[in-house]
PyMOL Python script that loads the backbone (N, CA, C, O; Angstrom):
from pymol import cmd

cmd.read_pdbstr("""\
ATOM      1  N   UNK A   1     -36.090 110.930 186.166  1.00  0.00           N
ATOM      2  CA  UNK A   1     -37.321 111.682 186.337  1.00  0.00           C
ATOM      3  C   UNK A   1     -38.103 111.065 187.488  1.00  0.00           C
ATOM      4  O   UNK A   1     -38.448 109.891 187.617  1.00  0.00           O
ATOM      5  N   UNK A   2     -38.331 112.194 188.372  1.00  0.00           N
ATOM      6  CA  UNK A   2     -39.495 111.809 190.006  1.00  0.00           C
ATOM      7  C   UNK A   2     -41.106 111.722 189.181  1.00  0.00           C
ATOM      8  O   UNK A   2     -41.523 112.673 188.521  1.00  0.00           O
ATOM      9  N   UNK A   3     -41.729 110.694 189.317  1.00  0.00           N
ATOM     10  CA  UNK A   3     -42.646 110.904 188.883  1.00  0.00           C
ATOM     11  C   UNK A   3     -44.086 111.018 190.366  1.00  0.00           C
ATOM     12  O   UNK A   3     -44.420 109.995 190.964  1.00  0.00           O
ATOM     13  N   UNK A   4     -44.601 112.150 190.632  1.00  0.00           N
ATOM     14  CA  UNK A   4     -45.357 112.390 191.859  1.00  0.00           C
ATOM     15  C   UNK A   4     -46.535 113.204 191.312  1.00  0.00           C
ATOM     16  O   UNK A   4     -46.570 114.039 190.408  1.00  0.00           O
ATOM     17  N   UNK A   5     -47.850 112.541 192.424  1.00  0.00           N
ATOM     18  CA  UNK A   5     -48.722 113.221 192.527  1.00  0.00           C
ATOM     19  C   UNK A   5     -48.910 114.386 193.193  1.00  0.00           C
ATOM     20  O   UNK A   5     -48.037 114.747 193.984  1.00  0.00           O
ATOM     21  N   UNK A   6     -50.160 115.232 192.978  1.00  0.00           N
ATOM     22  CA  UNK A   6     -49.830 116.554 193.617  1.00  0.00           C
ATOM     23  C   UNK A   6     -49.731 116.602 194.672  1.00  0.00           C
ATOM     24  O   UNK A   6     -48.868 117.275 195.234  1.00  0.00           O
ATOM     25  N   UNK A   7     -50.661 115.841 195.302  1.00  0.00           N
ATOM     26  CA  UNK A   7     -50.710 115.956 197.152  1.00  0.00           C
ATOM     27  C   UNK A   7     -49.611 115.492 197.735  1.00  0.00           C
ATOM     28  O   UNK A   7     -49.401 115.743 198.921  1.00  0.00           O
ATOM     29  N   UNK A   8     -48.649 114.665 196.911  1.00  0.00           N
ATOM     30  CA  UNK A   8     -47.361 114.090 197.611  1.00  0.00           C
ATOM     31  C   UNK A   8     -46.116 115.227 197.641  1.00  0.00           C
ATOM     32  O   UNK A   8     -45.142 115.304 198.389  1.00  0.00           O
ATOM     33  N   UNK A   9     -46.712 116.394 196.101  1.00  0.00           N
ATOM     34  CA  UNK A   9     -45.692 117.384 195.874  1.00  0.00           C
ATOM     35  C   UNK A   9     -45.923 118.063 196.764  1.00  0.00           C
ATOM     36  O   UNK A   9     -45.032 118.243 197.593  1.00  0.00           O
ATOM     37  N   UNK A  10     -47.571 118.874 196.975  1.00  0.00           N
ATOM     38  CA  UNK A  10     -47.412 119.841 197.796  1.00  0.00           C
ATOM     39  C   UNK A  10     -47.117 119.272 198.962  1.00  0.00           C
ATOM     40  O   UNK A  10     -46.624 120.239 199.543  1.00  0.00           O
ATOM     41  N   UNK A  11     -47.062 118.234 199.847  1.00  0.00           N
ATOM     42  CA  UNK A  11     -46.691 118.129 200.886  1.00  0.00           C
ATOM     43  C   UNK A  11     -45.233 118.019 201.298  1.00  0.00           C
ATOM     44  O   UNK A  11     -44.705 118.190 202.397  1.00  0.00           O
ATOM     45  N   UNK A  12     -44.716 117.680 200.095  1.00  0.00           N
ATOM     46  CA  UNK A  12     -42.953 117.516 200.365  1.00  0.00           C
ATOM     47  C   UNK A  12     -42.580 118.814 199.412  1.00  0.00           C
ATOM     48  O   UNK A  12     -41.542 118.488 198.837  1.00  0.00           O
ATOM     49  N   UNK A  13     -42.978 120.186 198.973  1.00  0.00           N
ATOM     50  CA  UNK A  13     -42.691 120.866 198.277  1.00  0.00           C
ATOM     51  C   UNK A  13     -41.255 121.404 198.241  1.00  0.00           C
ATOM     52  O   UNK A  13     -40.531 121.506 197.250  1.00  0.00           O
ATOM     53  N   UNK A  14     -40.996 121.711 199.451  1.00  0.00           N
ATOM     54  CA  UNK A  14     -39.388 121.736 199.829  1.00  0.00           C
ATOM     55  C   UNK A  14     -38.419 120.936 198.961  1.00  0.00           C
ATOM     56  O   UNK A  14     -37.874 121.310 197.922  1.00  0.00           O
ATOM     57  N   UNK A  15     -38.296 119.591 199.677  1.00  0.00           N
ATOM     58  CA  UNK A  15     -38.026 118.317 198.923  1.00  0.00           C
ATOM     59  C   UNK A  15     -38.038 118.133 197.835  1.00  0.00           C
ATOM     60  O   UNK A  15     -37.145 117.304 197.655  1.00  0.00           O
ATOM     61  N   UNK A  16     -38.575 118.414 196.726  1.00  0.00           N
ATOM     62  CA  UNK A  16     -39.073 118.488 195.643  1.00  0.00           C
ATOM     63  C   UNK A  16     -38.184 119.634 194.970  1.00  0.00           C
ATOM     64  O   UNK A  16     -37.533 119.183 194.027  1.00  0.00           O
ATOM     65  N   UNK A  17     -38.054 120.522 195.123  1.00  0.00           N
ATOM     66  CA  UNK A  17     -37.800 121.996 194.828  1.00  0.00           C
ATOM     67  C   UNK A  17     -36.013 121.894 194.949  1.00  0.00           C
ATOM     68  O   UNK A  17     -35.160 122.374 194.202  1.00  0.00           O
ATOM     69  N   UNK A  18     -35.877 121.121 196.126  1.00  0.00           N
ATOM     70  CA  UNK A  18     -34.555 121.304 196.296  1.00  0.00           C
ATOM     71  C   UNK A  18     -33.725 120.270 195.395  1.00  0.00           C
ATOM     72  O   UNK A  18     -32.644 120.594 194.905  1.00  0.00           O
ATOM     73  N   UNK A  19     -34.182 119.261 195.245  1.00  0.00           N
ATOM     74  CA  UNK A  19     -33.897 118.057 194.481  1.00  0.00           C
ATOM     75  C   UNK A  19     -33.660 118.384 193.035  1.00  0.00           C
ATOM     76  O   UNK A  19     -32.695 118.281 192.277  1.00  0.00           O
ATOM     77  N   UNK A  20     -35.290 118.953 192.900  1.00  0.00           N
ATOM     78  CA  UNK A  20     -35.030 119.936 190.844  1.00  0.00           C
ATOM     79  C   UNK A  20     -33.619 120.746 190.850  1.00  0.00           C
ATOM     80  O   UNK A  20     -32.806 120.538 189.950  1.00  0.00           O
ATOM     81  N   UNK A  21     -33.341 121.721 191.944  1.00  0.00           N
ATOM     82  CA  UNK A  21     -32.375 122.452 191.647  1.00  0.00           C
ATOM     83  C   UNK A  21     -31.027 122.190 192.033  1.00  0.00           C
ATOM     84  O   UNK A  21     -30.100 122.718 191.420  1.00  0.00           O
ATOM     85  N   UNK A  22     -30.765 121.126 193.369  1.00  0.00           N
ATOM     86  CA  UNK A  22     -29.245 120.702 193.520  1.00  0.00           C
ATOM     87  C   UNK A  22     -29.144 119.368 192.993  1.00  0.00           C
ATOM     88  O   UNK A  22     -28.190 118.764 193.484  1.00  0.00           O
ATOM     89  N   UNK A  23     -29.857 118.660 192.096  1.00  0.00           N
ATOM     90  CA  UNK A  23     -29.592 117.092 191.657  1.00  0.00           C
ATOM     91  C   UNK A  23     -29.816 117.167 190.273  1.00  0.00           C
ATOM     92  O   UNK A  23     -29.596 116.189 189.558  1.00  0.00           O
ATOM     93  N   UNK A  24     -30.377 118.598 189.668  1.00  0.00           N
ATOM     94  CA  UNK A  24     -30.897 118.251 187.958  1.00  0.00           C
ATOM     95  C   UNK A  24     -31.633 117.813 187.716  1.00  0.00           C
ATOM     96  O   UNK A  24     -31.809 117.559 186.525  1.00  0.00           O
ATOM     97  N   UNK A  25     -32.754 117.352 188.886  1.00  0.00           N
ATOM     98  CA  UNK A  25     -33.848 116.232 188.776  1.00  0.00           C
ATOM     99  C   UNK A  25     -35.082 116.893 188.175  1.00  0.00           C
ATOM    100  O   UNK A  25     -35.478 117.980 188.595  1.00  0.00           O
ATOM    101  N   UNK A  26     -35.866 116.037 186.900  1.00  0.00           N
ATOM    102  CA  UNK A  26     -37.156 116.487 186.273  1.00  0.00           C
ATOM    103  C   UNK A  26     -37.988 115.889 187.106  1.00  0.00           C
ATOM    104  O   UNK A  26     -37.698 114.714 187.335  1.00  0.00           O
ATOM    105  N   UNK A  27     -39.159 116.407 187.768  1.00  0.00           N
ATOM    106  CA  UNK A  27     -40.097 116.066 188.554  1.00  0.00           C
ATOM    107  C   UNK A  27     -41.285 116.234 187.800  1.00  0.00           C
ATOM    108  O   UNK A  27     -41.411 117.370 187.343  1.00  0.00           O
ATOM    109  N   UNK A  28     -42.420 115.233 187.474  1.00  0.00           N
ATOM    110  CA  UNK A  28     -43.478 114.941 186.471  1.00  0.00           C
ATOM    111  C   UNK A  28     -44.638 114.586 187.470  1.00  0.00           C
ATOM    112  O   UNK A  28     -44.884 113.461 187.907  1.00  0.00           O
ATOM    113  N   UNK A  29     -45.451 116.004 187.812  1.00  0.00           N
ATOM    114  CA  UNK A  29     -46.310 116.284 188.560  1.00  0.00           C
ATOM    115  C   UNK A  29     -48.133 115.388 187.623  1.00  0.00           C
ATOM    116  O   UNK A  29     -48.805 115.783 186.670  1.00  0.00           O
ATOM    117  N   UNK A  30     -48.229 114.539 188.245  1.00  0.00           N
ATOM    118  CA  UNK A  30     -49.745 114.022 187.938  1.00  0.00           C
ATOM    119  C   UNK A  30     -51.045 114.530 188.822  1.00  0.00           C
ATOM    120  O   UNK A  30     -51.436 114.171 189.933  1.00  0.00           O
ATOM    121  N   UNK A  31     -51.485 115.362 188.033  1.00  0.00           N
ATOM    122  CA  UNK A  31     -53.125 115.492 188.623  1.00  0.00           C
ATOM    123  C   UNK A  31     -54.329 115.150 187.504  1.00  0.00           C
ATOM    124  O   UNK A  31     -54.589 115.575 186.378  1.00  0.00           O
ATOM    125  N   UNK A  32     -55.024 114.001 188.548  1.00  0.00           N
ATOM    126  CA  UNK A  32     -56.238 113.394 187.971  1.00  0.00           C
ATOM    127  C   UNK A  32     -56.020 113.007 186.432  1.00  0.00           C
ATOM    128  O   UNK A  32     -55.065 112.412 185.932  1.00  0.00           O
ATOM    129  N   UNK A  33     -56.684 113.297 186.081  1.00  0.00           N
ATOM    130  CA  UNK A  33     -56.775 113.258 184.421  1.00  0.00           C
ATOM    131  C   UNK A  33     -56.655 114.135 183.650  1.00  0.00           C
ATOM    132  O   UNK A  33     -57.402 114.218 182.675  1.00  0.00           O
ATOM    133  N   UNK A  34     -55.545 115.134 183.927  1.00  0.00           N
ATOM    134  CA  UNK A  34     -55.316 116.631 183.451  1.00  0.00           C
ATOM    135  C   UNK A  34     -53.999 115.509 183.118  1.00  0.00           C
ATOM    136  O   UNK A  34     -53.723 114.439 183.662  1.00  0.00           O
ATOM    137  N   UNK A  35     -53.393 116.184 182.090  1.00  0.00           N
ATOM    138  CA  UNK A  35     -51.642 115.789 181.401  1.00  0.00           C
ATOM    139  C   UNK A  35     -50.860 115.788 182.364  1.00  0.00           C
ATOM    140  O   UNK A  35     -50.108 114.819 182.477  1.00  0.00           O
ATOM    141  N   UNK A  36     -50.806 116.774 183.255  1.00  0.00           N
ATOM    142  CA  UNK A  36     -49.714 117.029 184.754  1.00  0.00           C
ATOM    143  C   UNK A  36     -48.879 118.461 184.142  1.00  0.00           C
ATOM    144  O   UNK A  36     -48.994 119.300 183.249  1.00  0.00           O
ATOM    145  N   UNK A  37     -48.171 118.177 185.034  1.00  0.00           N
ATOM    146  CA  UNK A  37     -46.753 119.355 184.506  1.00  0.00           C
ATOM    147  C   UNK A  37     -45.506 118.986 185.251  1.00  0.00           C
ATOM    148  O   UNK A  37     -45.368 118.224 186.208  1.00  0.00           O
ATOM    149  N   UNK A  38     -44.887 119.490 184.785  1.00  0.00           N
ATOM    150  CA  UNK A  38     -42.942 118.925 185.062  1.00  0.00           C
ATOM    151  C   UNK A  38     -42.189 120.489 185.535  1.00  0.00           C
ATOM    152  O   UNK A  38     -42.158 121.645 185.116  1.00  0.00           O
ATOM    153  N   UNK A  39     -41.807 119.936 186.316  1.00  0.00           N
ATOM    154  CA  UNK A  39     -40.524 120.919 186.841  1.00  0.00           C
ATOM    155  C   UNK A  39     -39.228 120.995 187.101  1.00  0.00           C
ATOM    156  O   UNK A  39     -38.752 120.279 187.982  1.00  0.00           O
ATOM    157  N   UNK A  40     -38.389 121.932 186.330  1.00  0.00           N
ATOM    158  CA  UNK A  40     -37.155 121.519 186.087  1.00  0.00           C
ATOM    159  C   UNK A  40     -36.364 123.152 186.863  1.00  0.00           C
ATOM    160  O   UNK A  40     -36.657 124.332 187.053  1.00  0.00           O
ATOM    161  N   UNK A  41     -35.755 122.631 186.983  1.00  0.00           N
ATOM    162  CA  UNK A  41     -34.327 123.712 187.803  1.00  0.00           C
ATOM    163  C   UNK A  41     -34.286 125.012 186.383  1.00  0.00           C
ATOM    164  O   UNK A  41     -34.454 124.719 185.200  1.00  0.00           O
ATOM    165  N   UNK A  42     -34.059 126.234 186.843  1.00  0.00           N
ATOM    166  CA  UNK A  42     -33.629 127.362 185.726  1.00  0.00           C
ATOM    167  C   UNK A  42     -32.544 127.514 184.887  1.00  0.00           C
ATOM    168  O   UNK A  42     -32.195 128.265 183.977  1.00  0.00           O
ATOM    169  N   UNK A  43     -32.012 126.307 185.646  1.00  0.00           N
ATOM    170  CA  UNK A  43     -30.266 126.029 184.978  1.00  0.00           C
ATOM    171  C   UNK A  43     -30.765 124.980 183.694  1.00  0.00           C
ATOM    172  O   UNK A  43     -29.913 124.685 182.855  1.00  0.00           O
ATOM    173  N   UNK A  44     -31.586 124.655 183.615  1.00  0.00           N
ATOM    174  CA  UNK A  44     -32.085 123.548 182.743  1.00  0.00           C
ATOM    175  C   UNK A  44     -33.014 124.128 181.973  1.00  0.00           C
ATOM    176  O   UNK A  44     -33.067 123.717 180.814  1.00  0.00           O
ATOM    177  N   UNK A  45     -34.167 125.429 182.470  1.00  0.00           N
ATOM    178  CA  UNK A  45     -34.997 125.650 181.447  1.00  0.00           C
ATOM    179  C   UNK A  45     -34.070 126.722 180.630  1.00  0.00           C
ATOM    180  O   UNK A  45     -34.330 127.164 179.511  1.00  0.00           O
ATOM    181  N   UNK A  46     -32.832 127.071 181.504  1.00  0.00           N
ATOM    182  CA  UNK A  46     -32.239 128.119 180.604  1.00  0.00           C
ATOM    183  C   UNK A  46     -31.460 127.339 179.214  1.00  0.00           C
ATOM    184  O   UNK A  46     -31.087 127.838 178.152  1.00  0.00           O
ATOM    185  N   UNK A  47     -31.401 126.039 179.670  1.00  0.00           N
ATOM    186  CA  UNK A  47     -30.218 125.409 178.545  1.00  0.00           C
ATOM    187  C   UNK A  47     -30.958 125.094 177.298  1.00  0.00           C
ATOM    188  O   UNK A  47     -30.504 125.144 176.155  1.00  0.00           O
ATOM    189  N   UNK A  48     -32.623 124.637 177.808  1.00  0.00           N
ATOM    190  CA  UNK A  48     -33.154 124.363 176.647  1.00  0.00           C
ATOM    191  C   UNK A  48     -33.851 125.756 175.769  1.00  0.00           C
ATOM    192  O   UNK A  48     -34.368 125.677 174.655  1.00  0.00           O
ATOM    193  N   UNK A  49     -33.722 126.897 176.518  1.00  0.00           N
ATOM    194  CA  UNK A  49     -34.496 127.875 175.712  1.00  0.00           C
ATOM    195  C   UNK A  49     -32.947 128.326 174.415  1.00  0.00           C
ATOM    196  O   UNK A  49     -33.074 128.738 173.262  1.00  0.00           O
ATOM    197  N   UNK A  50     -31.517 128.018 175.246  1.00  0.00           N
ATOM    198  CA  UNK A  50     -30.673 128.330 174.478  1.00  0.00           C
ATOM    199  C   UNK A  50     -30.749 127.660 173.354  1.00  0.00           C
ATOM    200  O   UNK A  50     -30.736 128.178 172.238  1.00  0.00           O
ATOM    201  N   UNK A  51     -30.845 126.310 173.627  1.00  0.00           N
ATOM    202  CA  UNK A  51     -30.753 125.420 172.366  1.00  0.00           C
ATOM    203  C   UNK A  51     -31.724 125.741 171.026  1.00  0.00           C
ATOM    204  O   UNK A  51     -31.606 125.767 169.801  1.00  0.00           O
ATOM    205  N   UNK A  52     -32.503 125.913 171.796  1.00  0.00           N
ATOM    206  CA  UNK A  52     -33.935 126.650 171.298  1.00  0.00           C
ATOM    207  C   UNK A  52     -33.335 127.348 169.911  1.00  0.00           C
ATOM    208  O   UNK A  52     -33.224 127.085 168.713  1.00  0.00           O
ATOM    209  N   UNK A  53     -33.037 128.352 170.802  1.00  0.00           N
ATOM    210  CA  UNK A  53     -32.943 129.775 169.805  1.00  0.00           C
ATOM    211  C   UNK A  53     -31.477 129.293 168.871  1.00  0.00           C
ATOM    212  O   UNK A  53     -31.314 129.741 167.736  1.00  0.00           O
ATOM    213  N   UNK A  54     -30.544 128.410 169.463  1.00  0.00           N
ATOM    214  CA  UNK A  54     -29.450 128.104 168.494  1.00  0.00           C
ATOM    215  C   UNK A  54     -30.242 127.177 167.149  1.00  0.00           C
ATOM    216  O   UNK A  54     -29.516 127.087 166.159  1.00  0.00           O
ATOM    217  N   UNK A  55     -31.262 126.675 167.055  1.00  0.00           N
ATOM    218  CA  UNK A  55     -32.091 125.766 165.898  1.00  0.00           C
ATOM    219  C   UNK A  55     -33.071 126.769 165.594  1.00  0.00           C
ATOM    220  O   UNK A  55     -34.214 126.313 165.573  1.00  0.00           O
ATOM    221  N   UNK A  56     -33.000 127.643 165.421  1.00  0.00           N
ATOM    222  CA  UNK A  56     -34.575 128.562 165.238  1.00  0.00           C
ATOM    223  C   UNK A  56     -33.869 129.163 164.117  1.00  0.00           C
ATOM    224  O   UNK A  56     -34.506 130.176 163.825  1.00  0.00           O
ATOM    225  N   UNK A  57     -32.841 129.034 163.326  1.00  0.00           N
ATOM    226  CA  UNK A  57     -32.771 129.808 162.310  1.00  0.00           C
ATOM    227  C   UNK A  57     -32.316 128.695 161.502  1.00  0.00           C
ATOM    228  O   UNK A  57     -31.791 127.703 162.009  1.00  0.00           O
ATOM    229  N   UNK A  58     -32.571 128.885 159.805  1.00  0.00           N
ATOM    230  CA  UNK A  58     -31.323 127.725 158.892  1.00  0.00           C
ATOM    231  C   UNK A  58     -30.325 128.208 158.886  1.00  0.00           C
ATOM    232  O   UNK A  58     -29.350 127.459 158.823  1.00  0.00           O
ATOM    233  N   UNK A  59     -30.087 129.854 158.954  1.00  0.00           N
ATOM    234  CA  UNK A  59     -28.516 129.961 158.932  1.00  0.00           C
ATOM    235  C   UNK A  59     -27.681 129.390 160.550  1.00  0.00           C
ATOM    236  O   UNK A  59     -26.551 128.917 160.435  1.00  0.00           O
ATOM    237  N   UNK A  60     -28.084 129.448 161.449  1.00  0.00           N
ATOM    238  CA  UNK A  60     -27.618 128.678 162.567  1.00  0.00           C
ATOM    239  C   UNK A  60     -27.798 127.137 162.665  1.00  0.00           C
ATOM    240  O   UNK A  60     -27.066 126.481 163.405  1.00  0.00           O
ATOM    241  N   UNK A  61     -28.604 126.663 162.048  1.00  0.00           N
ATOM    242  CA  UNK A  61     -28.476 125.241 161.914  1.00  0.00           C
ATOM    243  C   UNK A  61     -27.603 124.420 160.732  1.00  0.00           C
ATOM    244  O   UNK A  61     -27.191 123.260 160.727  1.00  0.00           O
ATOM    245  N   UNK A  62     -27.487 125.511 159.713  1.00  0.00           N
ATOM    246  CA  UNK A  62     -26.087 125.289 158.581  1.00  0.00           C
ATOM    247  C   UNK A  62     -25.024 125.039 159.594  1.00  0.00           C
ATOM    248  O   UNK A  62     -24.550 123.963 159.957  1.00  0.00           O
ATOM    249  N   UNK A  63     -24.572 127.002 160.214  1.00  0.00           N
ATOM    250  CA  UNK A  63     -23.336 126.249 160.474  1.00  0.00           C
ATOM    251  C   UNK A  63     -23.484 125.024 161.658  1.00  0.00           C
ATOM    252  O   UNK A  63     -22.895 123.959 161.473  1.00  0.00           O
ATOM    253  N   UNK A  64     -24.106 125.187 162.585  1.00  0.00           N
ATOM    254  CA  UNK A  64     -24.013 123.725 163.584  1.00  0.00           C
ATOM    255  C   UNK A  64     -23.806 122.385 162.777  1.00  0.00           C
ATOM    256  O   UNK A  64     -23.044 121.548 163.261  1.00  0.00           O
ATOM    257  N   UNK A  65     -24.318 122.176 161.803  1.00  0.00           N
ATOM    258  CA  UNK A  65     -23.988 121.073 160.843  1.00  0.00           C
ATOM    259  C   UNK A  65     -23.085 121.199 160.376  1.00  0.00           C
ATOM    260  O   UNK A  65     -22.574 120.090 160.535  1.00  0.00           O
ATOM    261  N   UNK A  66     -22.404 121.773 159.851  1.00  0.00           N
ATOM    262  CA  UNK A  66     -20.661 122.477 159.440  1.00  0.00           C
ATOM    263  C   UNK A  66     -20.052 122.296 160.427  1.00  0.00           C
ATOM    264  O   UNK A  66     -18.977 121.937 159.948  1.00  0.00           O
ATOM    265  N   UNK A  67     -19.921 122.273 161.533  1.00  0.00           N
ATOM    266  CA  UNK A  67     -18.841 122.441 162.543  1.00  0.00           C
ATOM    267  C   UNK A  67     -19.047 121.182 163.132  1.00  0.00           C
ATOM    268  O   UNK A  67     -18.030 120.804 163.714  1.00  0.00           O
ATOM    269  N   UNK A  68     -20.230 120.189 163.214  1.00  0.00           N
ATOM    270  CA  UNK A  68     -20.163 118.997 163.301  1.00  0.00           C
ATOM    271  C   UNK A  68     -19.231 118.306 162.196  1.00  0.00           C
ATOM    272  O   UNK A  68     -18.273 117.534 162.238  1.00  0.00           O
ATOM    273  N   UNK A  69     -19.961 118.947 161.192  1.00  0.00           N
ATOM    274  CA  UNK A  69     -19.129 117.863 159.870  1.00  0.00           C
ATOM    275  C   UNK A  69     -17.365 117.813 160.097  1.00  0.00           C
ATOM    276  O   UNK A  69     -16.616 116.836 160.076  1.00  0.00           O
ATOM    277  N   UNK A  70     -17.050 119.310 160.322  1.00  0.00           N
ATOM    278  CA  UNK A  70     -15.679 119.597 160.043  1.00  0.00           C
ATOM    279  C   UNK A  70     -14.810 118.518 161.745  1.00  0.00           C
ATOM    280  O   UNK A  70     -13.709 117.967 161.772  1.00  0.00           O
ATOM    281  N   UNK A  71     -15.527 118.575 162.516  1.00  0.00           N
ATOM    282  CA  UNK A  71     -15.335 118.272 163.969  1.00  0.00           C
ATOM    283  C   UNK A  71     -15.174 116.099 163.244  1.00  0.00           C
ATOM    284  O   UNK A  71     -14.214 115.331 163.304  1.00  0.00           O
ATOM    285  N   UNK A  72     -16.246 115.946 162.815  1.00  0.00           N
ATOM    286  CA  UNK A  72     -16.218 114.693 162.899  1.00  0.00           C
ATOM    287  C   UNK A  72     -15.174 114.356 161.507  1.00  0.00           C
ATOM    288  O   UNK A  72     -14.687 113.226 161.495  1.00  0.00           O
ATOM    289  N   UNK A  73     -14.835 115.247 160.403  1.00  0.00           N
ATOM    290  CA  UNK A  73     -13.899 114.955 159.879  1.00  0.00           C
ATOM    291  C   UNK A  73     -12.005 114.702 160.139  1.00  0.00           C
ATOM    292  O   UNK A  73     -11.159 114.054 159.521  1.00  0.00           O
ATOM    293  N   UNK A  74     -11.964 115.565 161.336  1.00  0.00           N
ATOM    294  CA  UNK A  74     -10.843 115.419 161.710  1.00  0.00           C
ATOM    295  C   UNK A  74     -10.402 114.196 162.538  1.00  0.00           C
ATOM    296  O   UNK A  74      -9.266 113.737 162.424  1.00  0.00           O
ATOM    297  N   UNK A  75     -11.412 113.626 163.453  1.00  0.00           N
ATOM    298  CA  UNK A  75     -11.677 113.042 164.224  1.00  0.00           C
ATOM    299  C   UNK A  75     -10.919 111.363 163.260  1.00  0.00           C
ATOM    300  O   UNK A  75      -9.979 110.606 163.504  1.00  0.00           O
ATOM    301  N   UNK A  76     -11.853 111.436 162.279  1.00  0.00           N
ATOM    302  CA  UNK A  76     -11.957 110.358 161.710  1.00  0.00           C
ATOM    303  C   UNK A  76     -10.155 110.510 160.941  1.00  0.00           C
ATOM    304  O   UNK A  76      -9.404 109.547 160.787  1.00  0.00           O
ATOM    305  N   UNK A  77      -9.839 111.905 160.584  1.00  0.00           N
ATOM    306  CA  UNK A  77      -8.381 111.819 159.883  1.00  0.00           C
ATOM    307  C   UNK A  77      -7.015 111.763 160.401  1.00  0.00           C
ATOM    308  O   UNK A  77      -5.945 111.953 159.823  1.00  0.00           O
ATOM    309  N   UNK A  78      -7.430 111.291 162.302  1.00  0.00           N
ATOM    310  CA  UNK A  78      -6.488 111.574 162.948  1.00  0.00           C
ATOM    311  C   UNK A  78      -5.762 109.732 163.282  1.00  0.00           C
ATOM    312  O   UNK A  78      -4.738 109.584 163.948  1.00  0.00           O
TER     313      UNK A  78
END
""", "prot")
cmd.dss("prot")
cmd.show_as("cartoon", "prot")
cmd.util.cbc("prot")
cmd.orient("prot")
């Protein structure tokens, strides 16, 4: 994670932009005494909205725990 202030972002915005999207890089924007904000590539906000929605139900988080279990049982019986 790049951790930068704003005036350093907007001035290298390019730089910045290109880095999030050809390196995977999280960039953690600080202004003043506001929290900041982070910027991540679409390939990345897309992975976490997937994950997202794969834990947003108990019947999808059953089986993900099932197919771990069954995954780490074989593992261990081989």
């Amino acid at each position: 994670m790049k951790i930068v202030n704003y005036s350093e972002f907007r001035s290298k915005l390019k730089e910045y932009l290109d880095t999030v999207e050809h390196d995977n890089e999280v960039v953690f924007i600080k202004r003043g005494e506001s929290n900041g904000s982070v910027l991540i590539s679409v390939d990345e906000y897309n992975s976490i909205n997937e994950s997202l929605h794969l834990v947003s139900s108990n019947k999808n988080r059953e089986r993900l725990a099932e197919s771990i279990r069954q995954v780490t049982k074989r593992e261990r019986d081989k």
